[in-house]
LOTI-32569 format. One record per residue (C-alpha): residue in three letters; x negated, y, z negated; residue number from 1. Coordinates in Angstrom, 3 decimals. Layout:
N
<lumvex: ALA u: X v: Y w: Z zanu: NUM>
...
END
This chain:
322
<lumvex: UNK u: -27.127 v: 214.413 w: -50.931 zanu: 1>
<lumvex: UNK u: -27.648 v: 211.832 w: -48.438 zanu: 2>
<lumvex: UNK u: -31.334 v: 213.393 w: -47.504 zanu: 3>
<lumvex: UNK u: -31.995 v: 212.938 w: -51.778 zanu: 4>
<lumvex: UNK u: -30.785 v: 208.990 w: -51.951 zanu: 5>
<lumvex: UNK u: -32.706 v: 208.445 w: -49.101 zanu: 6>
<lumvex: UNK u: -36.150 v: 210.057 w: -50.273 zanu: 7>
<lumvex: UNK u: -35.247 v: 208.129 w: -53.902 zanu: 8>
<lumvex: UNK u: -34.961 v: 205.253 w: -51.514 zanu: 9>
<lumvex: UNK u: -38.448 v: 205.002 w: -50.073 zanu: 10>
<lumvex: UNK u: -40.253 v: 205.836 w: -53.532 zanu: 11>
<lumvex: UNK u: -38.589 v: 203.421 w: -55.108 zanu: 12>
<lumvex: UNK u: -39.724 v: 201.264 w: -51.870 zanu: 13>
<lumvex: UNK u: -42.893 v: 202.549 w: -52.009 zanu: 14>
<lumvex: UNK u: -43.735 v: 201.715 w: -55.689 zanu: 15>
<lumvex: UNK u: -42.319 v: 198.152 w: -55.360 zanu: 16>
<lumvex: UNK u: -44.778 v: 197.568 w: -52.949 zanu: 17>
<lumvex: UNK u: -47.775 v: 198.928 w: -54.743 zanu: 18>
<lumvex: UNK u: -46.542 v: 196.662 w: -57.471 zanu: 19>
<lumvex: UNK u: -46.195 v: 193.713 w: -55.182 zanu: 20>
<lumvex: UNK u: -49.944 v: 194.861 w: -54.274 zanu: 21>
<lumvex: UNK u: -51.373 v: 194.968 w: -57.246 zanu: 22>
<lumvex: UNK u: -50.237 v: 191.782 w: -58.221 zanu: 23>
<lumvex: UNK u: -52.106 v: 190.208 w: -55.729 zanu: 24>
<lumvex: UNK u: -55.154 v: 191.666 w: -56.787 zanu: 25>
<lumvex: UNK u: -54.543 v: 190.509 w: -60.110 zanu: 26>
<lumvex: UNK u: -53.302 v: 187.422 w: -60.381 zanu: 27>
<lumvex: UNK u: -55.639 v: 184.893 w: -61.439 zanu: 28>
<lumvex: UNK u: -55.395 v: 181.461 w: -62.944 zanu: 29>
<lumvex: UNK u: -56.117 v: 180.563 w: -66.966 zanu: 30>
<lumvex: UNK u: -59.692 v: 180.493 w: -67.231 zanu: 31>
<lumvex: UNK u: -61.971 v: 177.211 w: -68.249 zanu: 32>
<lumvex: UNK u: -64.662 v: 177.563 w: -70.608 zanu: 33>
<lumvex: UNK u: -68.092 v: 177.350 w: -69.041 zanu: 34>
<lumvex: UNK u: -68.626 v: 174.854 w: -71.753 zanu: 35>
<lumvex: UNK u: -65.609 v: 172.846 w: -71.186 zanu: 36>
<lumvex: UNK u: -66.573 v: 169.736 w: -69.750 zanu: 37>
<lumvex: UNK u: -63.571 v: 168.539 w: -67.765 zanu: 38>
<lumvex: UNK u: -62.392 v: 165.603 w: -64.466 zanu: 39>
<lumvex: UNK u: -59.977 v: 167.838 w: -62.578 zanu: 40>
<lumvex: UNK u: -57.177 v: 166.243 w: -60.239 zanu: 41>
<lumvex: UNK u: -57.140 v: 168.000 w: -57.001 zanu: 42>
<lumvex: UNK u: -52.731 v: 167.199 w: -56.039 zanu: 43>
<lumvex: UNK u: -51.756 v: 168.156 w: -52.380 zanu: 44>
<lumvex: UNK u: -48.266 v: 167.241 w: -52.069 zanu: 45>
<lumvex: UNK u: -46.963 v: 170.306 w: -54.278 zanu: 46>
<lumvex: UNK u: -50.699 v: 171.859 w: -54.498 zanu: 47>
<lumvex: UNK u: -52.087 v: 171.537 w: -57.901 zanu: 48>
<lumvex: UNK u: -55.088 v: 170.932 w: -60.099 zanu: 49>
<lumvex: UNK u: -54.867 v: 169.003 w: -63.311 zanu: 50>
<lumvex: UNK u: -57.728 v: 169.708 w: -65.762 zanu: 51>
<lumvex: UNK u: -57.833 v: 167.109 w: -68.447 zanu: 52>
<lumvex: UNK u: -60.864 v: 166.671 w: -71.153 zanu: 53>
<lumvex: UNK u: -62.622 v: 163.313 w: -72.154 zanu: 54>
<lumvex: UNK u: -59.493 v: 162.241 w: -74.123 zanu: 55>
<lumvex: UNK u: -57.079 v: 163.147 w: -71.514 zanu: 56>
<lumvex: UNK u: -55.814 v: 165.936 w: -72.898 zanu: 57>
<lumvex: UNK u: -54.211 v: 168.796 w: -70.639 zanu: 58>
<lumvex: UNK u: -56.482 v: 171.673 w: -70.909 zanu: 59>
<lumvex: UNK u: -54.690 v: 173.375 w: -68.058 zanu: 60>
<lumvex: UNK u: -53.115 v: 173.052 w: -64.698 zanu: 61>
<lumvex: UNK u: -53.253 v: 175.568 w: -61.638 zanu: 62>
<lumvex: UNK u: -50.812 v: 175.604 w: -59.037 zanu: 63>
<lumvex: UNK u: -51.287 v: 177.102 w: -55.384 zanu: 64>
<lumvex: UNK u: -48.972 v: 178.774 w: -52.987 zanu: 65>
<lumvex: UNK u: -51.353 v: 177.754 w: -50.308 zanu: 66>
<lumvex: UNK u: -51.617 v: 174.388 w: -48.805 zanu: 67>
<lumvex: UNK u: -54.839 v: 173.531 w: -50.110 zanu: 68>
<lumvex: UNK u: -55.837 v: 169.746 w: -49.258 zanu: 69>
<lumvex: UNK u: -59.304 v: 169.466 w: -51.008 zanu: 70>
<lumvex: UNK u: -61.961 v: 170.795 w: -53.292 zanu: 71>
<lumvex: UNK u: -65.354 v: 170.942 w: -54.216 zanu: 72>
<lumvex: UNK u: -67.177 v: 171.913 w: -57.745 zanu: 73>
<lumvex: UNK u: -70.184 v: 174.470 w: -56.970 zanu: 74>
<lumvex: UNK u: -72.219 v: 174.102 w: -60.707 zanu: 75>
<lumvex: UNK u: -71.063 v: 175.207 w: -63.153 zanu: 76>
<lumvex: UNK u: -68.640 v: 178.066 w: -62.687 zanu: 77>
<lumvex: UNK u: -67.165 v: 177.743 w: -59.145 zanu: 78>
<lumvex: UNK u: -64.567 v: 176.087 w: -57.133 zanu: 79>
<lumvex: UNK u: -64.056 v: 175.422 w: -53.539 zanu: 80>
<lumvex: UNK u: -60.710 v: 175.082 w: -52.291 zanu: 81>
<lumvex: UNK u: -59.310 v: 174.138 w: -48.660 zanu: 82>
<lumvex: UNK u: -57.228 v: 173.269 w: -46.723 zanu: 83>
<lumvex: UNK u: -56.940 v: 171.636 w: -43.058 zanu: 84>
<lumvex: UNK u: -54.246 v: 174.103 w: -41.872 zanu: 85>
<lumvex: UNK u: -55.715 v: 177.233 w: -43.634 zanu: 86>
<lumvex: UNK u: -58.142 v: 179.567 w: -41.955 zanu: 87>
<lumvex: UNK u: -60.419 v: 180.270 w: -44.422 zanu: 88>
<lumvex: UNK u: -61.843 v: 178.276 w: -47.543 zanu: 89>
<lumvex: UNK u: -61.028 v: 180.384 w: -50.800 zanu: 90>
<lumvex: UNK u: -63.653 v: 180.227 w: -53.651 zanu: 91>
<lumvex: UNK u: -62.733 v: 180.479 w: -57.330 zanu: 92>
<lumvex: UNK u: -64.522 v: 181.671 w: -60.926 zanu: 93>
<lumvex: UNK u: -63.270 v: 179.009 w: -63.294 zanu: 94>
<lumvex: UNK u: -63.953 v: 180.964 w: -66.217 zanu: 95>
<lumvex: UNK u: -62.084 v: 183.742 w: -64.948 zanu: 96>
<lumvex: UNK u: -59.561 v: 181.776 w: -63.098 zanu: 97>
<lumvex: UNK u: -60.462 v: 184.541 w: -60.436 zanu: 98>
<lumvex: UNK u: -60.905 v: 184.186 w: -56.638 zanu: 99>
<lumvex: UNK u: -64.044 v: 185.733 w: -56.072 zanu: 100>
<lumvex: UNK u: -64.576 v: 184.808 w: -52.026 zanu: 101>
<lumvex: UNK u: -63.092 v: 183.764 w: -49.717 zanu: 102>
<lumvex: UNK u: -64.927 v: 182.838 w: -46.227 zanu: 103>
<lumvex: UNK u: -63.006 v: 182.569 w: -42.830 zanu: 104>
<lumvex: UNK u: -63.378 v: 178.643 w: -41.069 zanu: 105>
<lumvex: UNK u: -60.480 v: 178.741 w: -38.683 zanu: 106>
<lumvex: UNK u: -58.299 v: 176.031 w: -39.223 zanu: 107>
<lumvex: UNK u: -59.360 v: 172.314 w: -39.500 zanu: 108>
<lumvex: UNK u: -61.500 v: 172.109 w: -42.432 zanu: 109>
<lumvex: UNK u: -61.683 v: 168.544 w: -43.206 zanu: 110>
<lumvex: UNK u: -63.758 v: 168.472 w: -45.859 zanu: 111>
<lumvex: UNK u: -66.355 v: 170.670 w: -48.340 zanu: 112>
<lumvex: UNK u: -69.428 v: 169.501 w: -50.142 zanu: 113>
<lumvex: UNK u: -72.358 v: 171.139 w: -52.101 zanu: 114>
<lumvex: UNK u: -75.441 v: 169.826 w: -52.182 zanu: 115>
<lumvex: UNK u: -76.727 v: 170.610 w: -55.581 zanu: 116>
<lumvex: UNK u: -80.624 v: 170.428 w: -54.726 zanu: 117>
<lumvex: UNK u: -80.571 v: 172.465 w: -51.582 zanu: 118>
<lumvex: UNK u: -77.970 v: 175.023 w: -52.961 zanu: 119>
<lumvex: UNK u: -75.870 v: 175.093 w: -49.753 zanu: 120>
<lumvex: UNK u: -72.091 v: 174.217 w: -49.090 zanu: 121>
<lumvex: UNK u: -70.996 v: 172.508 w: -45.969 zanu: 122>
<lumvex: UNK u: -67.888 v: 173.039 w: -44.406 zanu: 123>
<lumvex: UNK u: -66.780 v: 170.134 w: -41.933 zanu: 124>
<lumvex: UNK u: -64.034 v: 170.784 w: -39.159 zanu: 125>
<lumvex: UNK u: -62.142 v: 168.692 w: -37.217 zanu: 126>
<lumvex: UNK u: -60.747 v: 171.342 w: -34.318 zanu: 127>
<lumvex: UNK u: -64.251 v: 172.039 w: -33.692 zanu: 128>
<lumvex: UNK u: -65.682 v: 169.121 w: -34.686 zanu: 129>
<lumvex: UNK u: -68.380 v: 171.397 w: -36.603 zanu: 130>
<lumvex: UNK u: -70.257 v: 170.982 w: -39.751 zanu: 131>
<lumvex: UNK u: -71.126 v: 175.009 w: -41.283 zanu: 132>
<lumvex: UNK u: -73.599 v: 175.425 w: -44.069 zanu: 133>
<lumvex: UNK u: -73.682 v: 178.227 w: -45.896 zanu: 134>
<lumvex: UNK u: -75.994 v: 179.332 w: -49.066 zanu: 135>
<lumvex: UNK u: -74.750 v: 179.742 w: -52.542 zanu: 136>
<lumvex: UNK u: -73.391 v: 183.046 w: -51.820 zanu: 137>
<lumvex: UNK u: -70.861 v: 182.293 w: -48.853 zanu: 138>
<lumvex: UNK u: -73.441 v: 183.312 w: -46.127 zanu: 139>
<lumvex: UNK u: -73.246 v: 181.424 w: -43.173 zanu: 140>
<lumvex: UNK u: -76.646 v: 179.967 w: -42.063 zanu: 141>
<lumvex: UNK u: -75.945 v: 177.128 w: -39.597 zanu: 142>
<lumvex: UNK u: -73.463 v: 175.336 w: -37.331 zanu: 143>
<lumvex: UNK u: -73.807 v: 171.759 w: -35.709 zanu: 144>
<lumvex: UNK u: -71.202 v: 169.870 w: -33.041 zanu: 145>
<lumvex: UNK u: -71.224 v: 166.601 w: -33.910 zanu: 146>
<lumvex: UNK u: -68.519 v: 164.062 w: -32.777 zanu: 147>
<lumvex: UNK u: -64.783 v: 163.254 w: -33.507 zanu: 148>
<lumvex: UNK u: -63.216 v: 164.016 w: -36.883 zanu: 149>
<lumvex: UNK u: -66.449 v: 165.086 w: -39.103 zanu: 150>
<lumvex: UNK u: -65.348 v: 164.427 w: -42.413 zanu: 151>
<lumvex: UNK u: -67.025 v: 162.765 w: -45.459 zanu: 152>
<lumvex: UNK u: -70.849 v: 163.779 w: -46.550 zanu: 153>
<lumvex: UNK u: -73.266 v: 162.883 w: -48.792 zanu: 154>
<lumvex: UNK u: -76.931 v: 164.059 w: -48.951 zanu: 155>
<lumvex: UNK u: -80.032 v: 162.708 w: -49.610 zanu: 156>
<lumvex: UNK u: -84.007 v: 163.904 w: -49.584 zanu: 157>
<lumvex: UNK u: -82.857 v: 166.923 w: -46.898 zanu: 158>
<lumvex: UNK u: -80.820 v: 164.916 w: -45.282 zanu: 159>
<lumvex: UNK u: -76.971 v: 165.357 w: -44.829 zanu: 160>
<lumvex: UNK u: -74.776 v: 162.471 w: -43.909 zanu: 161>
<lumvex: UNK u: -71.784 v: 162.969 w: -42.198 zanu: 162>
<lumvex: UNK u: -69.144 v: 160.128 w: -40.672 zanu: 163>
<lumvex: UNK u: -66.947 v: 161.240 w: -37.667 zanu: 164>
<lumvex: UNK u: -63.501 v: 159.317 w: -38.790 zanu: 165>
<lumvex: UNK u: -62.217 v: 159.355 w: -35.411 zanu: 166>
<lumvex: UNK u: -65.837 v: 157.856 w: -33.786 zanu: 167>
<lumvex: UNK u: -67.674 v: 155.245 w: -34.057 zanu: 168>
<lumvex: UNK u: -70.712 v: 157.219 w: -35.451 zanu: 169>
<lumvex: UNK u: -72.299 v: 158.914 w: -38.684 zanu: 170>
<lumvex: UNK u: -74.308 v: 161.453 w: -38.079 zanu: 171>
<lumvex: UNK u: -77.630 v: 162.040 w: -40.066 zanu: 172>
<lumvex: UNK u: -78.380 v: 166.240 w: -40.187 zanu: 173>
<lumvex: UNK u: -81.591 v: 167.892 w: -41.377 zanu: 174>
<lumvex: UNK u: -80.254 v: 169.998 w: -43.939 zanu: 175>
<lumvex: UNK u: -82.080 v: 173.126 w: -43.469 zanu: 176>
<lumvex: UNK u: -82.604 v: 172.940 w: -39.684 zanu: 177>
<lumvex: UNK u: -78.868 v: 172.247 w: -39.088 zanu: 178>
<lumvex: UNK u: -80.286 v: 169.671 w: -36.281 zanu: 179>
<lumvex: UNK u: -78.969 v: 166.233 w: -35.329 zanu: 180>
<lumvex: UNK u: -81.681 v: 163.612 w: -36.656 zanu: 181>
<lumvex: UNK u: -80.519 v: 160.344 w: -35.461 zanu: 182>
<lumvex: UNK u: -76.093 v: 158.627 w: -35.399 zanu: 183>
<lumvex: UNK u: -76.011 v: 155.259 w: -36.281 zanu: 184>
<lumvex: UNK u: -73.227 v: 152.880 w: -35.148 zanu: 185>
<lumvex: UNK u: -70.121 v: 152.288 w: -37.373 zanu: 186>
<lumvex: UNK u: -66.336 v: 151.640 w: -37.466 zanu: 187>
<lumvex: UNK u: -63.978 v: 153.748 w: -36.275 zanu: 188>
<lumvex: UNK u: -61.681 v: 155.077 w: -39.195 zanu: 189>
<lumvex: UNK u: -64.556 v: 154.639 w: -41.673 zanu: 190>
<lumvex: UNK u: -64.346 v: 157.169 w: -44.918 zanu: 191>
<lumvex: UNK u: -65.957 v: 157.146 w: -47.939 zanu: 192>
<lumvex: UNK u: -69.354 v: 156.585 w: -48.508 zanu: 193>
<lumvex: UNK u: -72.124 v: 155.944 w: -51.699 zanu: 194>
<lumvex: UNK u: -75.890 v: 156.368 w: -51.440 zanu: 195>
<lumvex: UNK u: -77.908 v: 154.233 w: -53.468 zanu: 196>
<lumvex: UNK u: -81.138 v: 155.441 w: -54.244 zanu: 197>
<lumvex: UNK u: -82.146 v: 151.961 w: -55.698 zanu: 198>
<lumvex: UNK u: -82.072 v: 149.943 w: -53.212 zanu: 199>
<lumvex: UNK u: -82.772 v: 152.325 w: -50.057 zanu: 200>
<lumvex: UNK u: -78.726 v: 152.004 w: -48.980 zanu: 201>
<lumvex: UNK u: -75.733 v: 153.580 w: -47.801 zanu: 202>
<lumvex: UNK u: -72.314 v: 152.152 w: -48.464 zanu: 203>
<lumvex: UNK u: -69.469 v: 152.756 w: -46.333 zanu: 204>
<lumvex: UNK u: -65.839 v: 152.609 w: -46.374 zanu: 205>
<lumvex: UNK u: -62.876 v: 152.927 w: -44.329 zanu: 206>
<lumvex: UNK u: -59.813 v: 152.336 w: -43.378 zanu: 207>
<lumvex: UNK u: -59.674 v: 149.910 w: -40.243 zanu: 208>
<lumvex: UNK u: -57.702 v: 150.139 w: -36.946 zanu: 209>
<lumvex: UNK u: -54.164 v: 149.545 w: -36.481 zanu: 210>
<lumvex: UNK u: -53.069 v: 146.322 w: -38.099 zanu: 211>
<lumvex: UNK u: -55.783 v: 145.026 w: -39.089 zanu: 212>
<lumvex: UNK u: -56.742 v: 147.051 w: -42.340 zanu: 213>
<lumvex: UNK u: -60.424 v: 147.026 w: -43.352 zanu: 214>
<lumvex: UNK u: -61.999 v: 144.500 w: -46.330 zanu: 215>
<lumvex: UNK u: -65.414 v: 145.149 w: -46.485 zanu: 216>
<lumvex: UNK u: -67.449 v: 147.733 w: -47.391 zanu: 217>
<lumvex: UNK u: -70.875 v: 148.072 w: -44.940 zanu: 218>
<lumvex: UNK u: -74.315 v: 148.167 w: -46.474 zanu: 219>
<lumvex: UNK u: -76.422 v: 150.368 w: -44.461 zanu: 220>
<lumvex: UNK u: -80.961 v: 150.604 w: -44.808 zanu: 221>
<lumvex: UNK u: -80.661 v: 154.776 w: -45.528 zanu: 222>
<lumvex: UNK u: -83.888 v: 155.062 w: -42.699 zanu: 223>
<lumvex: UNK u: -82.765 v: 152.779 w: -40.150 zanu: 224>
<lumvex: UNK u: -79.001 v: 152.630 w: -40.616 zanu: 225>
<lumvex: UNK u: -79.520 v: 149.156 w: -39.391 zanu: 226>
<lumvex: UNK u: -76.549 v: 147.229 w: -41.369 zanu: 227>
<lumvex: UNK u: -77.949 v: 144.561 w: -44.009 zanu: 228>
<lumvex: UNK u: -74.644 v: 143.473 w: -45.547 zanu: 229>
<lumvex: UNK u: -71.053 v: 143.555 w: -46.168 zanu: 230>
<lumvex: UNK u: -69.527 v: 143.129 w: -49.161 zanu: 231>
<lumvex: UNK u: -65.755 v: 141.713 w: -49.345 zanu: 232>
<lumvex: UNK u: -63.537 v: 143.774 w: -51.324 zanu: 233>
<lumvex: UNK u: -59.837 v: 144.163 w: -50.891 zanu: 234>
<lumvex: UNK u: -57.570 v: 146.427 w: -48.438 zanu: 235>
<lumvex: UNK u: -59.150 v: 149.857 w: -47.020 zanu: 236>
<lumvex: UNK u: -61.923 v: 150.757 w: -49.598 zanu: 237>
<lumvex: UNK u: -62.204 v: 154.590 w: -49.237 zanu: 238>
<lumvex: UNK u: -63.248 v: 155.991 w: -52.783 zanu: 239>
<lumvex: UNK u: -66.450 v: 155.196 w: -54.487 zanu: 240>
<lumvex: UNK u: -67.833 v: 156.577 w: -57.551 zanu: 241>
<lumvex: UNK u: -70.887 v: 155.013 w: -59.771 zanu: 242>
<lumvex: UNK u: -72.476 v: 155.472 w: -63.003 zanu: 243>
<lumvex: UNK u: -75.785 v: 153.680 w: -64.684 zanu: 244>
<lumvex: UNK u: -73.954 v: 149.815 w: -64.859 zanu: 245>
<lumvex: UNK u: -71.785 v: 150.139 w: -61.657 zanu: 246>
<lumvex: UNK u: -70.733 v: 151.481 w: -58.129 zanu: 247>
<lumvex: UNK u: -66.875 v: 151.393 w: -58.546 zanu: 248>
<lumvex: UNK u: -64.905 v: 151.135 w: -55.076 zanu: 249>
<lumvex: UNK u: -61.247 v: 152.024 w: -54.584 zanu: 250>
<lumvex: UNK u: -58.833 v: 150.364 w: -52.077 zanu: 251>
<lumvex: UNK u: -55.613 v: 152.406 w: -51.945 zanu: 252>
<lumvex: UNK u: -54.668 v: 149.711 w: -49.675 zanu: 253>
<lumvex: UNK u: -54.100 v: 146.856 w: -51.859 zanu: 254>
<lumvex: UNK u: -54.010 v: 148.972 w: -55.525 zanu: 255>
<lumvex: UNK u: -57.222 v: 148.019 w: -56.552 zanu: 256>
<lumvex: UNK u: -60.980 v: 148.763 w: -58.674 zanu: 257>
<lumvex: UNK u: -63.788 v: 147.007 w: -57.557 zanu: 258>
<lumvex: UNK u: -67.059 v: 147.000 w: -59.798 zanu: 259>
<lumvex: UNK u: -69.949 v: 146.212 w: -58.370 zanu: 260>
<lumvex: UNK u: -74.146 v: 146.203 w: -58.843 zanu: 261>
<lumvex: UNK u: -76.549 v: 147.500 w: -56.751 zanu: 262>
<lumvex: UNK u: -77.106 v: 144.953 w: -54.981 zanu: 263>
<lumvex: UNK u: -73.453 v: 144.278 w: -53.789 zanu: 264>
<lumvex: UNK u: -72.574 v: 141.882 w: -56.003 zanu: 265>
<lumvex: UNK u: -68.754 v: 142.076 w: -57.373 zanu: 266>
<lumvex: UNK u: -68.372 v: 142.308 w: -60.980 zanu: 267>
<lumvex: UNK u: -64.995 v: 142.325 w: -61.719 zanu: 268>
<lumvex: UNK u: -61.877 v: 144.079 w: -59.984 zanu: 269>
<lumvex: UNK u: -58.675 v: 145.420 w: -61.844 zanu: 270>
<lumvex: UNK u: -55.284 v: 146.202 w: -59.893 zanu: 271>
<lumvex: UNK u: -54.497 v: 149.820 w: -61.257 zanu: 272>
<lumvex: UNK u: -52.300 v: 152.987 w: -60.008 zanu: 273>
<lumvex: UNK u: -50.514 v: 152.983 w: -56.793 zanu: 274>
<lumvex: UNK u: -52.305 v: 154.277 w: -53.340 zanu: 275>
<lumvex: UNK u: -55.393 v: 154.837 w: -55.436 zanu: 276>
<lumvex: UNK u: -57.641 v: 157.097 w: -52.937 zanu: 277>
<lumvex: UNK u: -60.572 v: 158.617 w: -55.267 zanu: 278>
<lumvex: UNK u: -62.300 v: 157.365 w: -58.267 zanu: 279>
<lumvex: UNK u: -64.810 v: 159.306 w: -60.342 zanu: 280>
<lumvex: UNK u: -67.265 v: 158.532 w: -63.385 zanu: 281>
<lumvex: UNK u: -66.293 v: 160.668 w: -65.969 zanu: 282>
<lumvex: UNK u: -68.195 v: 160.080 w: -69.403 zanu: 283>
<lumvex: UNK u: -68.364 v: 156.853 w: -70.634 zanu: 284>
<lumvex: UNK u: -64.938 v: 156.359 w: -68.627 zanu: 285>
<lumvex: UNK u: -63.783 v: 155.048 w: -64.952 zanu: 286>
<lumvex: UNK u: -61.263 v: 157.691 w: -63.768 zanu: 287>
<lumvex: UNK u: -58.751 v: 156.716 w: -60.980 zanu: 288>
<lumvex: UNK u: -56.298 v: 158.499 w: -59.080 zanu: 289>
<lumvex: UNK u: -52.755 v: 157.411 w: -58.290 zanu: 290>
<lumvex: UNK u: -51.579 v: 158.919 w: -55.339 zanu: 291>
<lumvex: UNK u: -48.059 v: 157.585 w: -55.346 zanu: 292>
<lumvex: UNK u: -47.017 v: 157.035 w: -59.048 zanu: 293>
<lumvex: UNK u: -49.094 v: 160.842 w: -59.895 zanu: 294>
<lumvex: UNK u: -50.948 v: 159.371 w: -62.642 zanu: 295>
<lumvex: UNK u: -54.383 v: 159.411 w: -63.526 zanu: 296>
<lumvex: UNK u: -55.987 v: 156.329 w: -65.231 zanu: 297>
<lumvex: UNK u: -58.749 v: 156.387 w: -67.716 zanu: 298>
<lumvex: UNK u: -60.789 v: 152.926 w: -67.566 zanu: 299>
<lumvex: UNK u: -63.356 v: 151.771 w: -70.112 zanu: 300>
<lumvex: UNK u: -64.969 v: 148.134 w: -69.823 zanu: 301>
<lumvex: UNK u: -62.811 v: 147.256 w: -66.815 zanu: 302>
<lumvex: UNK u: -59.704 v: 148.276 w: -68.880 zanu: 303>
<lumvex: UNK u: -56.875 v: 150.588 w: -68.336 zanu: 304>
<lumvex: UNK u: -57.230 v: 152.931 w: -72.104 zanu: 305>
<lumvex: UNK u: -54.500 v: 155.857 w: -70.983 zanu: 306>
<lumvex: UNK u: -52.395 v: 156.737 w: -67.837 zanu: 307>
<lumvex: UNK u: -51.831 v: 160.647 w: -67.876 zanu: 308>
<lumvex: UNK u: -49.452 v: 162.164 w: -65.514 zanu: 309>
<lumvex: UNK u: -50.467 v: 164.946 w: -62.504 zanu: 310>
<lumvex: UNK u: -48.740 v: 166.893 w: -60.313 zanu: 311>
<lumvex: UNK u: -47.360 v: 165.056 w: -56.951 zanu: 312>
<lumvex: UNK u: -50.078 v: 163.372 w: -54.635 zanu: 313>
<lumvex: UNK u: -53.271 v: 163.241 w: -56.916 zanu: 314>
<lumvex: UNK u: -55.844 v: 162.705 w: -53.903 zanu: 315>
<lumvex: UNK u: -59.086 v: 163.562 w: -55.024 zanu: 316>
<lumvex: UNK u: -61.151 v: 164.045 w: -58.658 zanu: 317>
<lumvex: UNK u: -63.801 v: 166.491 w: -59.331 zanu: 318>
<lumvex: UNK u: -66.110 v: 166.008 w: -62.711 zanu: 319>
<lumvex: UNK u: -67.808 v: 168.635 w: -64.550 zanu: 320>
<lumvex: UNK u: -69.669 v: 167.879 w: -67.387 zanu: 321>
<lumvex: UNK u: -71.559 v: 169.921 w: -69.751 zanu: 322>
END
């Protein structure tokens, strides 16, 4: 009798944990239409992404298990997602909701970007102080050590721009060659950055040291990265976003939107959200994201139009459109 409950025992045991099993394999998130244009909050204090349309309207919201810290938008049907105490970066069918890859970093990632033109990812890591690229398909084609804290990129004309946030250096990468071109000179604690192809520049951000929180955003010649001005904003300008009329600055220091022209000259500015990190043009709208009060704010004309609530710690904003 006893040698029956126990054999009833491990099936039962047994088929739980196919079950268990095969849930893993299946579970995906609801699926985005590939026509769908969307701004997505990425939220990493109980992960979370927010997708809301052009009105603001909720067209869905995923929510992680994982600790994931930051994403990235590979056109038009994928999503990166990461985290700087997970070991791999997972990668994600939006009109499936499926994962569909998932590459292994070690822990540290920092960052992910994809530049568009080239077709690669990069992967920056601040335990080994590494920036990876990788093609579209998750294979690993280059590695370069660069200095403390690699974190935000841009790219521009096979270039790859990278600021160490813990050094006082960006580092300029040939994209394809993976090789270190030239580091120019900047603050320590500097994040966020803007190219502007008009006037030959790169605008940087950051946070400042200790006490005395940054104002100003550098203007850097994108050759050279000799510095040719600074423009004074408000309290540790991080986020920048732009569309035809403006670049648009955030400083989650003092809960403010800076507009400004090419040319560095300020606009107007407009106190919205609280802790305000990213900022993102999203249709003929301004999108900012609160990071304390978990709202996001649509702007039009230097106006707040709508305040939609996220999940907790909105840090970063990814735009499709279509």
């Amino acid at each position: 009798m006893r040698g029956d409950c126990l054999k009833n025992w491990t099936v039962l045991l047994f088929l739980c944990l196919i079950w268990i099993m095969q849930g893993c394999i299946d579970e995906r998130f609801s699926s985005i239409n590939p026509h769908q244009s969307f701004v997505a909050s990425v939220n990493i204090l109980e992960p979370s992404i927010d997708f809301l349309d052009s009105k603001g309207e909720r067209i869905t919201t995923w929510k992680f298990e994982k600790a994931y810290t930051g994403a990235a938008l590979i056109p038009f049907d994928r999503i990166v997602l990461y985290g700087h105490q997970l070991d791999e970066v997972d990668i994600y069918e939006l009109s499936s909701g499926k994962l569909i890859q998932s590459i292994k970093t070690g822990t540290g990632t920092t960052n992910a970007y994809y530049d568009q033109k080239e077709k690669m990812l990069f992967i920056a890591n601040s335990k080994k102080n590494t920036v990876t690229s990788y093609d579209e398909h998750g294979e690993k084609q280059g590695e370069i050590r660069l200095q403390d804290y690699p974190m935000s990129m841009d790219s521009y004309q096979g270039k790859l721009y990278i600021i160490n946030y813990k050094a006082p250096a960006l580092s300029v990468v040939d994209i394809k060659t993976m090789k270190l071109l030239d580091e120019w000179s900047i603050d320590k604690s500097s994040s966020g950055m803007q190219i502007v192809e008009e006037t030959g520049t790169i605008w940087i951000g950051g946070h400042g040291e200790g006490s005395r929180p940054n104002q100003k955003v550098k203007v850097l010649d994108l050759k050279t990265g000799e510095l040719l001005q600074e423009i004074q904003v408000s309290h540790m300008p991080v986020g920048f976003a732009r569309n035809e009329e403006a670049i648009f600055i955030t400083n989650h220091g003092s809960n403010e939107l800076y507009a400004c022209d090419v040319n560095g000259n300020v606009l107007w500015s407009k106190e919205v959200g609280a802790n305000p990190f990213s900022v993102a043009a999203f249709k003929d709208m301004i999108i900012v994201a609160g990071y304390d009060d978990n709202r996001v704010y649509f702007i039009k004309d230097g106006e707040i139009e709508q305040s939609i609530s996220t999940g907790s710690g909105p840090f970063q904003l990814l735009v499709r459109e279509v």
